[in-house]
C-alpha positions as a Markdown table, in Angstrom:
| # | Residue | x | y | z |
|---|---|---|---|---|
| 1 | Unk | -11.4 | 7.6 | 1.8 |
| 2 | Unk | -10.4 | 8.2 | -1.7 |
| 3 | Unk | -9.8 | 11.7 | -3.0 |
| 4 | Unk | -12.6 | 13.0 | -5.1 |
| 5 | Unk | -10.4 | 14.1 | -7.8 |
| 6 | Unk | -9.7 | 10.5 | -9.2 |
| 7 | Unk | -13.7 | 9.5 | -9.6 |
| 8 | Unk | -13.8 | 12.3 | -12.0 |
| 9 | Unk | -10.7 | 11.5 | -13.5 |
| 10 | Unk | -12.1 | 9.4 | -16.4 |
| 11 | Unk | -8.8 | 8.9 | -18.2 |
| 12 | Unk | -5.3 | 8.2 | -17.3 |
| 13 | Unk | -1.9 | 7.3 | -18.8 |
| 14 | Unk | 0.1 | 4.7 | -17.9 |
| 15 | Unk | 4.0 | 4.8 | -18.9 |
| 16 | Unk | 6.4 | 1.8 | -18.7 |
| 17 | Unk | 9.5 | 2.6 | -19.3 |
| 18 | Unk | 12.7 | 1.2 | -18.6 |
| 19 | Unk | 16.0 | -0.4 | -20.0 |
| 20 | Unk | 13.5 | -3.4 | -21.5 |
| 21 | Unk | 12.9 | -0.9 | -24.3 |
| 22 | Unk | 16.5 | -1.0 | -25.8 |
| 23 | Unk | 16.0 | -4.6 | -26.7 |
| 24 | Unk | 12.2 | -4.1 | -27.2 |
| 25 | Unk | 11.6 | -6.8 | -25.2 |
| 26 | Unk | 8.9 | -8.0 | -22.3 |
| 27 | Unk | 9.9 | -5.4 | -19.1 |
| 28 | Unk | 11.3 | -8.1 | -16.3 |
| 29 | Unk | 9.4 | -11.0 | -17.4 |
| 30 | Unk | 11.5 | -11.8 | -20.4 |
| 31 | Unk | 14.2 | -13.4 | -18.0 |
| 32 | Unk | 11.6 | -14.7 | -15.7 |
| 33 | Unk | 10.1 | -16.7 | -18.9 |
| 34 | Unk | 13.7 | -18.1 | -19.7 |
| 35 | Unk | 13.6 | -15.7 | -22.8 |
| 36 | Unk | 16.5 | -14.0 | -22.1 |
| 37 | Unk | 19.5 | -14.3 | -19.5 |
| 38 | Unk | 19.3 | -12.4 | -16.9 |
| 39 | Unk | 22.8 | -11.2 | -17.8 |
| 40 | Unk | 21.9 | -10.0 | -21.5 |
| 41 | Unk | 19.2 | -9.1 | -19.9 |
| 42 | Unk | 21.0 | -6.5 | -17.0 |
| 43 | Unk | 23.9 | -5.6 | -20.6 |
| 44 | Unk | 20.3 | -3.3 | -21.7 |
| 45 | Unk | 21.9 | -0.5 | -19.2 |
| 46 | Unk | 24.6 | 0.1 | -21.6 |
| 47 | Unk | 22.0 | 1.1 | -24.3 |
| 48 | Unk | 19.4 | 3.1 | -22.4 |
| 49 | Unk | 20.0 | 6.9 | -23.2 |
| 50 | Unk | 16.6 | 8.6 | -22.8 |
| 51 | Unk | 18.6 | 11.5 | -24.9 |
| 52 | Unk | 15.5 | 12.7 | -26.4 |
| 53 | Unk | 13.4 | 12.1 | -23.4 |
| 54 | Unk | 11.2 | 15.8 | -23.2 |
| 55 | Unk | 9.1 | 15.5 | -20.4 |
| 56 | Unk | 7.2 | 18.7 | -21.1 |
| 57 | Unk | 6.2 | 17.0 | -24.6 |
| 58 | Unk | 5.1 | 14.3 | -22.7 |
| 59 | Unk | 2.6 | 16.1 | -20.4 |
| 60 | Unk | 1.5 | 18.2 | -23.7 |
| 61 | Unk | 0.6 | 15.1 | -25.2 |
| 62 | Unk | -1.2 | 13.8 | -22.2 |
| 63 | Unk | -3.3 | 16.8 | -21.3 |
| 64 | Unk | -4.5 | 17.4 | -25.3 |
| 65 | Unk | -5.6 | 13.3 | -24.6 |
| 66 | Unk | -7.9 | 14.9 | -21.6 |
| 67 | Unk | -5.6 | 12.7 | -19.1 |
| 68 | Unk | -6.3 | 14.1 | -15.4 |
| 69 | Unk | -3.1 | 11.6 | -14.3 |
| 70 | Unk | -0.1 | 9.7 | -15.3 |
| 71 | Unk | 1.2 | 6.7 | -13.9 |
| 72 | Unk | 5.3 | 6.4 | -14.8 |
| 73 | Unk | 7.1 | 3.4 | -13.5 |
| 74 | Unk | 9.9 | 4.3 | -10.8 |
| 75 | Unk | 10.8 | 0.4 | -10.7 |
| 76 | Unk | 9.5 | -2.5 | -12.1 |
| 77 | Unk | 10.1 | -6.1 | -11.2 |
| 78 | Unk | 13.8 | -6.3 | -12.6 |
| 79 | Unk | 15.0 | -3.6 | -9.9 |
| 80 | Unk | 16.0 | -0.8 | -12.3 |
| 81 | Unk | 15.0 | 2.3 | -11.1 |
| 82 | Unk | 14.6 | 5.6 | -12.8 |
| 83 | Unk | 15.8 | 7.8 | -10.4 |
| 84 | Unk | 18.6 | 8.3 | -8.0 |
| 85 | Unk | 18.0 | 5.8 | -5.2 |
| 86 | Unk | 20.2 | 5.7 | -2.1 |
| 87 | Unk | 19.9 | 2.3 | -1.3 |
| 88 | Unk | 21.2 | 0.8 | -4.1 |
| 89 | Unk | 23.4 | 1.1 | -7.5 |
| 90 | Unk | 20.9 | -0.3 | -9.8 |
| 91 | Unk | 19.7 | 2.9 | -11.3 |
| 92 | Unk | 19.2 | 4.9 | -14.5 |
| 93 | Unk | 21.5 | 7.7 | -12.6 |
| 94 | Unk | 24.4 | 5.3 | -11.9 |
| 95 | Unk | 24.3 | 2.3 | -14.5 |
| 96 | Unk | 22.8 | 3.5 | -18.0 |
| 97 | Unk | 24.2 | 6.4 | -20.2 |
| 98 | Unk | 21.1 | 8.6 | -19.4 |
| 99 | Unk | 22.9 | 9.3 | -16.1 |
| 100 | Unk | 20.0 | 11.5 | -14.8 |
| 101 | Unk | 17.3 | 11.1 | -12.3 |
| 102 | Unk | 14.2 | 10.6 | -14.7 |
| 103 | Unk | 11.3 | 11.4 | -12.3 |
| 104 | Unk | 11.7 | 14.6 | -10.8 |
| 105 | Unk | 11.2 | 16.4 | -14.2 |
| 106 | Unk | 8.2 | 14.1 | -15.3 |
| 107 | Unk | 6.5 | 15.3 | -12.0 |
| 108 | Unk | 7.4 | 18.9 | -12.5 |
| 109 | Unk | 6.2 | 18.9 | -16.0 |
| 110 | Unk | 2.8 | 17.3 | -15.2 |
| 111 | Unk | 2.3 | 19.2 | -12.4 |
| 112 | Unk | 2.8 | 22.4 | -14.9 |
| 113 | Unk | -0.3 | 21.0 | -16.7 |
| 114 | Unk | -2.3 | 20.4 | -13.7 |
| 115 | Unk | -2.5 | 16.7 | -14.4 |
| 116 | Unk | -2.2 | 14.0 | -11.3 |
| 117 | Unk | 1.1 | 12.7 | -10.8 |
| 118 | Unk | 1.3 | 8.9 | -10.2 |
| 119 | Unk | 4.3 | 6.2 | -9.7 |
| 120 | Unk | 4.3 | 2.6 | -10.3 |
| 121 | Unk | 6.3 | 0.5 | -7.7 |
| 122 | Unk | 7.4 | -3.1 | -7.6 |
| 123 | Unk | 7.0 | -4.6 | -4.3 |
| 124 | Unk | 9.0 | -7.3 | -5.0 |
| 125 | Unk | 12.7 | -6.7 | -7.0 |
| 126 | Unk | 13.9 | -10.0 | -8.9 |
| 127 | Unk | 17.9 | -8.1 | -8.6 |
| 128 | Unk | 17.6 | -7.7 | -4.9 |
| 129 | Unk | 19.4 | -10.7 | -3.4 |
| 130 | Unk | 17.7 | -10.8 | -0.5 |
| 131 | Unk | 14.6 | -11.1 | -1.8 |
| 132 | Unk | 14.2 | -14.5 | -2.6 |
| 133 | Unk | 16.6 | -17.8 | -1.7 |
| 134 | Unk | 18.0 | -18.2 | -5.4 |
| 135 | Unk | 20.6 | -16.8 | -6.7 |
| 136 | Unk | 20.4 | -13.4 | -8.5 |
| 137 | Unk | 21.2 | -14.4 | -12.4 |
| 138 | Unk | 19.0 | -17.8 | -11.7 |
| 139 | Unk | 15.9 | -16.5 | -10.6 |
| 140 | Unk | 13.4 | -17.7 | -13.2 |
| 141 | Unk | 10.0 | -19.1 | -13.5 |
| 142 | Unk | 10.9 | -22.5 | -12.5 |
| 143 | Unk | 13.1 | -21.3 | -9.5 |
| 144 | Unk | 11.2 | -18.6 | -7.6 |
| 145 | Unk | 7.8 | -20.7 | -6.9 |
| 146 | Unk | 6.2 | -20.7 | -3.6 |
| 147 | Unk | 8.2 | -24.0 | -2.6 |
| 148 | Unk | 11.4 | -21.6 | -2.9 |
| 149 | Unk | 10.0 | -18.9 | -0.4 |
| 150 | Unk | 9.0 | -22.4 | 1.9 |
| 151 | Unk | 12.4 | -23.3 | 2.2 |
| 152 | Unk | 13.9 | -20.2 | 4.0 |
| 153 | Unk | 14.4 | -21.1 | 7.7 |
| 154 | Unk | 11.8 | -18.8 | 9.8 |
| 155 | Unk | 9.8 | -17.8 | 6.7 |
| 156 | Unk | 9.1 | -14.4 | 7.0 |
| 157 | Unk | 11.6 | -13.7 | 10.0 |
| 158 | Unk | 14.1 | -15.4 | 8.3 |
| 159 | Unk | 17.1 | -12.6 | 8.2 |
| 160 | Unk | 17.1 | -12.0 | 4.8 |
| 161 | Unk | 13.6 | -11.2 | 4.1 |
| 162 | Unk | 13.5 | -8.4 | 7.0 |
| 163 | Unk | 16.3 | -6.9 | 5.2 |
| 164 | Unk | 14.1 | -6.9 | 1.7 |
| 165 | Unk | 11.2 | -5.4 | 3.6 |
| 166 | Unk | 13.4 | -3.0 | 5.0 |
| 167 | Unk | 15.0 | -2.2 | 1.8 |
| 168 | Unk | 11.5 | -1.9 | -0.5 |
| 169 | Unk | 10.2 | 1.0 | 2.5 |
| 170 | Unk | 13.3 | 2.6 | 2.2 |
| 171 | Unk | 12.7 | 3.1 | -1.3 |
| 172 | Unk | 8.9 | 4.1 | -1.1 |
| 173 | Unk | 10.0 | 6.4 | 1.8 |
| 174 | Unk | 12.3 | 7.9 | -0.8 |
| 175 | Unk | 9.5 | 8.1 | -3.5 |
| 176 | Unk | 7.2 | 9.9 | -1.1 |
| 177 | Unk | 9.3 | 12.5 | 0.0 |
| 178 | Unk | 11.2 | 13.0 | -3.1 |
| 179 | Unk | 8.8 | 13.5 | -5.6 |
| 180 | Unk | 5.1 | 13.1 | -3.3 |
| 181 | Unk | 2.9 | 11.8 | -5.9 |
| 182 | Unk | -0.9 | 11.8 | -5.9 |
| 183 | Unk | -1.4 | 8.4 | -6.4 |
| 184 | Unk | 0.8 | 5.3 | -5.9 |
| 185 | Unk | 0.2 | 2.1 | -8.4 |
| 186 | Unk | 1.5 | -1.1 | -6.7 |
| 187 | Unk | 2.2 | -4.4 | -8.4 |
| 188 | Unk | 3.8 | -7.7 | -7.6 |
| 189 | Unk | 2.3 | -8.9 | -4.7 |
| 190 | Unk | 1.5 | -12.1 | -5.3 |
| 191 | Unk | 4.9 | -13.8 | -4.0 |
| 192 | Unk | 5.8 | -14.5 | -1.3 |
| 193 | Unk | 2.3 | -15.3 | 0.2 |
| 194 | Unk | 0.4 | -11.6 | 1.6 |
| 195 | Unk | 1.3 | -12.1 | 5.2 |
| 196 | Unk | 5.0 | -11.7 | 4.4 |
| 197 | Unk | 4.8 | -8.2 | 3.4 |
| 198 | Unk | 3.0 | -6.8 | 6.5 |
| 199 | Unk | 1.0 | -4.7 | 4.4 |
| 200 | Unk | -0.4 | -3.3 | 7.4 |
| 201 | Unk | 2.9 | -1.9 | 8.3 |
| 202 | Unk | 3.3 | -0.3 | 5.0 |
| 203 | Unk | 0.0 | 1.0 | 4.3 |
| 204 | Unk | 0.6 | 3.3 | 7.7 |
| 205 | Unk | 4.1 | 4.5 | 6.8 |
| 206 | Unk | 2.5 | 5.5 | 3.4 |
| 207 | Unk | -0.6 | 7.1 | 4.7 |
| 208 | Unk | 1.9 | 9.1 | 7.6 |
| 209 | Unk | 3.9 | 10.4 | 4.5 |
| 210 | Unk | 1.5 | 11.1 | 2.4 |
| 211 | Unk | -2.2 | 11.3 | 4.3 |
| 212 | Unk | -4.2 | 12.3 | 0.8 |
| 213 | Unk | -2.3 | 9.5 | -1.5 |
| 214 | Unk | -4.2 | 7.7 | -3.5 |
| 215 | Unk | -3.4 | 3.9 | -3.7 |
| 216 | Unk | -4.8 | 1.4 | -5.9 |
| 217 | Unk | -5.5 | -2.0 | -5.0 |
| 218 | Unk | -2.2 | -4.1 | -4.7 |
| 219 | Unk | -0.9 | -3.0 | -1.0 |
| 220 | Unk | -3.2 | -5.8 | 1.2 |
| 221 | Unk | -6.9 | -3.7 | 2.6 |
| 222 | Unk | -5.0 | -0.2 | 2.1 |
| 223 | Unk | -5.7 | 0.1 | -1.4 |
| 224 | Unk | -8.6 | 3.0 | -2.6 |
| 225 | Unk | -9.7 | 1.2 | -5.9 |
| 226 | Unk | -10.0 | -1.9 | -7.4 |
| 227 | Unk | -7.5 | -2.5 | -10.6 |
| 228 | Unk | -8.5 | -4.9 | -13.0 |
| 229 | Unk | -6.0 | -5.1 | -16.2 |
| 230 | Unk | -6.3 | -5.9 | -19.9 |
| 231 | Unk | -9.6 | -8.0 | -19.4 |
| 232 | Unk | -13.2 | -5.9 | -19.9 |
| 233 | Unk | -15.3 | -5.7 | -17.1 |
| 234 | Unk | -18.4 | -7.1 | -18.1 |
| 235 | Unk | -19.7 | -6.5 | -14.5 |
| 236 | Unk | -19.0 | -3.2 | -12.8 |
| 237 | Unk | -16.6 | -3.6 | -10.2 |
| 238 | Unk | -17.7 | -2.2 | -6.7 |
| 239 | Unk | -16.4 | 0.8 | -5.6 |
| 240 | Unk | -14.0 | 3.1 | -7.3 |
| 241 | Unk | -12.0 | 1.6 | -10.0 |
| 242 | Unk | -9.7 | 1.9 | -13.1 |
| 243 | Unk | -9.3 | -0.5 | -16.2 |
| 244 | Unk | -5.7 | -0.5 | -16.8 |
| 245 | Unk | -4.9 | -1.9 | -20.6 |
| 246 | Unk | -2.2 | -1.6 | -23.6 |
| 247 | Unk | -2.3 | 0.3 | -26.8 |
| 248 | Unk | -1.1 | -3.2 | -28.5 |
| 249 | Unk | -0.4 | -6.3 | -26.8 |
| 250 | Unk | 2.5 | -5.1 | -24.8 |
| 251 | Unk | 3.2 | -2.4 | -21.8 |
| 252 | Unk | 6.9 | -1.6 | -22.5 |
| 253 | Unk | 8.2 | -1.0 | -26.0 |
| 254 | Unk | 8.7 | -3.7 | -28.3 |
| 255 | Unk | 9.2 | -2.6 | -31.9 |
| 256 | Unk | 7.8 | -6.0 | -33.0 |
| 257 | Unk | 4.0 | -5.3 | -31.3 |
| 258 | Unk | 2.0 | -3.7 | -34.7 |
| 259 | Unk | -1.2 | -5.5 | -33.0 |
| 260 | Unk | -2.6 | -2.0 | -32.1 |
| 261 | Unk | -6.3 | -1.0 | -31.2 |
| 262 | Unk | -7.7 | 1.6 | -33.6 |
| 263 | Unk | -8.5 | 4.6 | -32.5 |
| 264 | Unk | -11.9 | 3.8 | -32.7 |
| 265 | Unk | -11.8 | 0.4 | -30.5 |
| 266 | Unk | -9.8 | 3.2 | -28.2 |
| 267 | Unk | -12.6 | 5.5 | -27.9 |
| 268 | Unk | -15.2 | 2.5 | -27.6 |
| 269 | Unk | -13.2 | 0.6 | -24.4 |
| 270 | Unk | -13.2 | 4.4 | -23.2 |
| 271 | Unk | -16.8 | 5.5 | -23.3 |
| 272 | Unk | -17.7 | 1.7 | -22.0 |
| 273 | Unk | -15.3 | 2.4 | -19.4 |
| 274 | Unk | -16.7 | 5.6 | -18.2 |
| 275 | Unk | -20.0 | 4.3 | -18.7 |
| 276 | Unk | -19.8 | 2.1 | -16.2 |
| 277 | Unk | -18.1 | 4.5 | -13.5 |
| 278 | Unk | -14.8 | 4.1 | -13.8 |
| 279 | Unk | -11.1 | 5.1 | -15.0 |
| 280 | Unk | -9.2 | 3.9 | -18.1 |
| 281 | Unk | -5.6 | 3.9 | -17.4 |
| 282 | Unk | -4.0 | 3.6 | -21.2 |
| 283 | Unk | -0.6 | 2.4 | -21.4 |
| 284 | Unk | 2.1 | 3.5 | -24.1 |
| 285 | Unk | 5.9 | 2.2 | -23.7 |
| 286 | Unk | 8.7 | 4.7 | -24.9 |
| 287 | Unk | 11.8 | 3.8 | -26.4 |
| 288 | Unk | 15.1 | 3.8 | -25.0 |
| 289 | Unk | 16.3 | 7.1 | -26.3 |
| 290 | Unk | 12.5 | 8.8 | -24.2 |
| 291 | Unk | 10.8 | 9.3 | -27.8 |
| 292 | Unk | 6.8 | 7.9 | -27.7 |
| 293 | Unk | 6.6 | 5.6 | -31.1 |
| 294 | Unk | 4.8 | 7.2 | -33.7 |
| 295 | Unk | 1.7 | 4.7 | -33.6 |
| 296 | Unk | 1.3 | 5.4 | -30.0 |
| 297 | Unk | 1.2 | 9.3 | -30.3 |
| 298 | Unk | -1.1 | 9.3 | -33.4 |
| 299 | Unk | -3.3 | 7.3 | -31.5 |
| 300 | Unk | -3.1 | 9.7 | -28.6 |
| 301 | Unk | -3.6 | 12.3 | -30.7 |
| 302 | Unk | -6.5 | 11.2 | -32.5 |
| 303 | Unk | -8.0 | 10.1 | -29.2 |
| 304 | Unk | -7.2 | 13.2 | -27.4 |
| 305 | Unk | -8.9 | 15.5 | -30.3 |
| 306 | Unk | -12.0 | 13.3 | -30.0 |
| 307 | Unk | -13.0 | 13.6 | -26.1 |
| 308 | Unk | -12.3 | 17.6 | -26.6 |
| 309 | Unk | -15.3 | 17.5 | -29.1 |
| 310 | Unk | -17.3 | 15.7 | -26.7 |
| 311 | Unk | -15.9 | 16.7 | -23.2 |
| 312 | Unk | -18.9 | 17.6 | -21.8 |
| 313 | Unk | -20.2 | 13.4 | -22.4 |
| 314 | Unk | -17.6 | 12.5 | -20.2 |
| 315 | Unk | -16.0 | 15.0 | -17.5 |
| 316 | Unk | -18.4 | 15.7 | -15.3 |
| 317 | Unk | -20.9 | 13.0 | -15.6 |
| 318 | Unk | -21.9 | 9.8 | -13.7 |
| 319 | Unk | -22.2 | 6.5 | -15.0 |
| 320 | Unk | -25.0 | 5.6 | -17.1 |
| 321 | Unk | -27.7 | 3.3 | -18.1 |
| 322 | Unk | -27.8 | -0.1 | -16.7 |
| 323 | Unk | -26.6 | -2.8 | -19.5 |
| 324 | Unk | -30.3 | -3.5 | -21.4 |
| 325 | Unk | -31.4 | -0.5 | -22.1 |
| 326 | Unk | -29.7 | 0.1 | -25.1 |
| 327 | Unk | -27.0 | -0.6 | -27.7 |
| 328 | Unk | -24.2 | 1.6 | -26.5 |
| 329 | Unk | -22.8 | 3.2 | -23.4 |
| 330 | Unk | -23.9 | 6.6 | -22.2 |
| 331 | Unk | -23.8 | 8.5 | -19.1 |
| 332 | Unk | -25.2 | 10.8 | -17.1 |
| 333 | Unk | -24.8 | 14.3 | -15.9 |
| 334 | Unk | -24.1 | 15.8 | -12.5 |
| 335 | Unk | -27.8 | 16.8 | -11.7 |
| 336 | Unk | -29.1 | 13.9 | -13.7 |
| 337 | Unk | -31.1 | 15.6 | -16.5 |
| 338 | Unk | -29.2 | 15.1 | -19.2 |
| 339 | Unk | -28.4 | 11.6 | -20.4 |
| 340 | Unk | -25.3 | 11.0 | -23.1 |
| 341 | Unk | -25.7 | 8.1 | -25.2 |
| 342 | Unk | -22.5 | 7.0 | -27.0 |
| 343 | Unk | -23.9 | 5.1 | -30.4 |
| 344 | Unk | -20.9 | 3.1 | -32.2 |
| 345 | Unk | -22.3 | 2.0 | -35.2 |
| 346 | Unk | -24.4 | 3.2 | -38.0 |
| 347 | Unk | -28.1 | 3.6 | -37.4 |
| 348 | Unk | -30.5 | 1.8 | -39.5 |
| 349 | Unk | -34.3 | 2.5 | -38.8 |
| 350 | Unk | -33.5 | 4.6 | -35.2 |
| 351 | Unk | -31.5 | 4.1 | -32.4 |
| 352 | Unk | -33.5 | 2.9 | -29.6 |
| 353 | Unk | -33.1 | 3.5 | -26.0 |
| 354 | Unk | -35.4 | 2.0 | -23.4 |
| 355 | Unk | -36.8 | 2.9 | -19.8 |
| 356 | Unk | -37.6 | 6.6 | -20.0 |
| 357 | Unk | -40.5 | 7.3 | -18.1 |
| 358 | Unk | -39.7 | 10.9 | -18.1 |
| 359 | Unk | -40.5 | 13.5 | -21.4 |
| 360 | Unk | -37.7 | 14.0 | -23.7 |
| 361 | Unk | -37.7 | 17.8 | -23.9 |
| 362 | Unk | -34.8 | 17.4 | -27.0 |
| 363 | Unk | -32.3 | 15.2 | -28.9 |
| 364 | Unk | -29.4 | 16.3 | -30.5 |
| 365 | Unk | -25.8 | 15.6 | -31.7 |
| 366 | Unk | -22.7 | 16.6 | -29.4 |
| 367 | Unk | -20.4 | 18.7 | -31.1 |
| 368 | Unk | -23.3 | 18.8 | -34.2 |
| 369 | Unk | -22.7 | 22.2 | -35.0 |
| 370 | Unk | -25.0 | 23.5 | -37.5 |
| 371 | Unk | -28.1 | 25.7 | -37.7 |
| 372 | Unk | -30.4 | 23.4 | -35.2 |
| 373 | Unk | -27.5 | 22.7 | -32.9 |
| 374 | Unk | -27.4 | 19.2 | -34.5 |
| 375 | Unk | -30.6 | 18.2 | -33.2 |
| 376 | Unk | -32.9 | 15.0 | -33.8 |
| 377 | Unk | -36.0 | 14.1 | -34.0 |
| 378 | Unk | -37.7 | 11.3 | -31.9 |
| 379 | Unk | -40.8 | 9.0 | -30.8 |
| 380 | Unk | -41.9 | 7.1 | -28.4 |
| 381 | Unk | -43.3 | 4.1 | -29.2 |
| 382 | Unk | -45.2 | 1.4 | -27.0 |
| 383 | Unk | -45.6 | 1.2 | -23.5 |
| 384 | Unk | -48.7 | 2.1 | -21.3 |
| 385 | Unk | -47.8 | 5.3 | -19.8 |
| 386 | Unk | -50.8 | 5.6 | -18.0 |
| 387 | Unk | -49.7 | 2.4 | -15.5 |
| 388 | Unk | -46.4 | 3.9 | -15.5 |
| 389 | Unk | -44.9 | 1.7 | -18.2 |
| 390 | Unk | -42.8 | 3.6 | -20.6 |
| 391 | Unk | -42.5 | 2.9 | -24.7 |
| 392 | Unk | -39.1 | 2.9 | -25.9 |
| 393 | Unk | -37.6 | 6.1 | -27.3 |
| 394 | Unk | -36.7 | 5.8 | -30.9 |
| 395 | Unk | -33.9 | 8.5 | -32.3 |
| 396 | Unk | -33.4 | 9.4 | -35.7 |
| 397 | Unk | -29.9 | 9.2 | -36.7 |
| 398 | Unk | -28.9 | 10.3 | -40.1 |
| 399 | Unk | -25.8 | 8.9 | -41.5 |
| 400 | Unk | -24.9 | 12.7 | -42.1 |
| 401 | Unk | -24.7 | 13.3 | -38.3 |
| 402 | Unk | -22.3 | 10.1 | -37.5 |
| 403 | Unk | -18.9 | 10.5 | -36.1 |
| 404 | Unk | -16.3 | 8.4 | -37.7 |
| 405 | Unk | -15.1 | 7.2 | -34.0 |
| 406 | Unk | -18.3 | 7.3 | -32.3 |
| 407 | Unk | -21.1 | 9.6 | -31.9 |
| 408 | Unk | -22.3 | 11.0 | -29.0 |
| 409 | Unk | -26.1 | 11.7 | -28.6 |
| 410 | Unk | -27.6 | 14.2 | -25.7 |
| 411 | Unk | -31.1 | 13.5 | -24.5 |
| 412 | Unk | -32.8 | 16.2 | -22.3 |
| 413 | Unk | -35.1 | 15.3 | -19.8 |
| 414 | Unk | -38.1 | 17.2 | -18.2 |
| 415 | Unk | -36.3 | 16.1 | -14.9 |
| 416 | Unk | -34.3 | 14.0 | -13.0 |
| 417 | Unk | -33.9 | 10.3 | -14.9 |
| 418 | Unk | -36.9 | 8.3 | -14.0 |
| 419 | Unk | -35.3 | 5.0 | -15.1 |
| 420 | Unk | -38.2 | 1.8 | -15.7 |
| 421 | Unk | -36.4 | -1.4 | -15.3 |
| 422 | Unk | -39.2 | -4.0 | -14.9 |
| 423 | Unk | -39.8 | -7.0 | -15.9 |
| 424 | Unk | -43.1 | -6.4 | -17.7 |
| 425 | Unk | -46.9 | -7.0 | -16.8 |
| 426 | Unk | -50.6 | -7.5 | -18.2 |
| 427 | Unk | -52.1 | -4.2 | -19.0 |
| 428 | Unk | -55.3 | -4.2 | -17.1 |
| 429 | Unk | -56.8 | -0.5 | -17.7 |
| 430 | Unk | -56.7 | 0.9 | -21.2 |
């Protein structure tokens, strides 16, 4: 059962970070892709520093955002790791100038700031040689396909691949009792085929080390919530979940990348997010030397001072209206009186939302300020109340009231929502 804390989590950060950044280049897959050698690739060690890597800024920066977690990479697919493994020499501590354990003081600091601490792990580890039947410096697109895994004698027996499953537990074990983390982000499970990793297995040692972990979707059955990454949901997803998605086109650092979201598109995917029930997990990607680029913390920034002027639209509120019942997302507090309705766009003639059988008791702006508490007038027009078929409420919006990003309109109701979402009919009494 997943821990209550992440449903009412709303926002995230995700953090990759890893050698990738000193060349600004794709994290893992550029040498995968036949971008880069994996041997240039592996030289990025010798320029990864993290010298100005403040930890305590970090979580700052998160918590002003209204982030309830953060999700830092402990290894991605190329086998670095940012903190002192024992069952290996391919670390930050022992191969890269930085010479440090990384992790311990990101969990300290966000745990200073009361904000979830979560760690990304690679289940599979392209500089692990016993992971796949290629060669290390040769393992590329065209060489580790499903016809490579085919070949090993035994398949999943075979020798070699128990000692990879042995080594990736030892390294979760480590990551659970080093630094026991509130939530667990999986990737790279999609080769060799499921049934090789005896997800079963692992889910068990995870859930003996760390019974209230939360685990997304990527471990086989055990995971708590679905994950869907960069692309929309246009349909909610069932259960718990979390949109995980980039600032600009890219997860790690790459200098090159100015394709960023605005703020605004930001604070749009977030309130459609949330609207919908779930999570956004937003990514930003450090530099080498630890430092968040500029574009990424302005953005943050600018973000972060937004939901604090309309926190109480989003912590502490369900999801919202069903798509159709109008042109925004909105959602819906606890006891289900109070219905937020996020409007995006300037409002010519009234902003129109549909379905309310209940009485509007009052309309106004969130964070409006002013004498009348930034409230609106309203109508209802249509419908045939009297056979329980409601008009459709129509909401003055003067362009003095609009928020630049998105502005955020609370309806009160006499009650619980009484939501109509028929299809229509004759009227027969009048």
């Amino acid at each position: 059962m997943i821990q209550p804390w992440f449903e009412g989590a709303k926002l995230g950060i995700f953090i990759h970070w890893g050698i990738y950044a000193v060349e600004g280049i794709p994290e893992s897959w550029s040498f995968f892709n036949d971008q880069i050698s994996y041997a240039d690739y592996i030289k990025q060690c010798a320029g990864f520093t993290a010298a100005h890597y403040d930890p305590k800024e970090w979580a700052a920066l998160f918590a002003r955002t209204g982030a309830q977690y953060a999700v830092l990479t402990t290894k991605h697919h190329d086998g670095v790791a940012l903190y002192d493994t024992a069952e290996n020499d391919l670390s930050v501590v022992k191969r890269t100038p930085a010479g440090r354990d990384l992790i311990a003081p990101y969990c300290e600091a966000l745990r200073e700031k009361e904000i979830k601490v979560g760690l990304y792990f690679s289940h599979l580890d392209w500089s692990r040689p016993d992971y796949a039947p290629v060669p290390v410096g040769e393992r590329t697109n065209k060489t580790l396909n499903s016809a490579s895994f085919a070949s090993w004698e035994g398949g999943k027996d075979n020798p070699a691949w128990q000692r990879f499953i042995a080594f990736q537990r030892a390294q979760l074990t480590e990551i659970c009792t080093k630094f026991s983390p509130d939530l667990l982000w999986f990737d790279g499970d999609w080769t060799p085929p499921h049934e090789w990793w005896d997800f079963d297995e692992t889910g068990d040692m995870l859930r003996r080390l760390l019974p209230d972990v939360v685990i997304n979707s990527r471990l086989g059955s055990h995971g708590d919530y679905a994950t869907p990454e960069q692309g929309q949901p246009i349909a909610r997803p069932q259960g718990p979940w979390e949109f995980c998605v980039t600032m600009n086109d890219s997860w790690g650092y790459q200098g090159r990348d100015q394709n960023y979201k605005s703020v605004r598109e930001i604070v749009r995917l977030f309130a459609e997010v949330v609207g919908m029930g779930g999570n956004l997990l937003l990514d930003i990607g450090p530099m080498a030397d630890g430092t968040i680029p500029p574009e990424q913390a302005e953005r943050l920034e600018a973000f972060g001072a937004w939901n604090q002027k309309h926190h109480e639209a989003i912590w502490g509120t369900d999801a919202g209206l069903p798509a159709g019942h109008c042109y925004g997302a909105s959602t819906l507090s606890a006891d289900r009186t109070t219905l937020y309705v996020f409007v995006f766009d300037r409002v010519v003639d009234g902003f129109a939302v549909k379905g309310i059988r209940n009485k509007v008791k009052r309309v106004s702006v969130v964070g409006g300020g002013g004498d009348d508490g930034g409230e609106l007038s309203f109508r209802k027009r249509g419908g045939a109340e009297w056979m329980n078929v409601p008009g459709v409420l129509w909401i003055a919006v003067p362009d003095a009231v609009l928020d630049p990003l998105a502005t955020v309109l609370k309806i009160e109701l006499d009650g619980e929502l009484d939501l109509w979402t028929g299809a229509g009919h004759a009227i027969t009494a009048n």
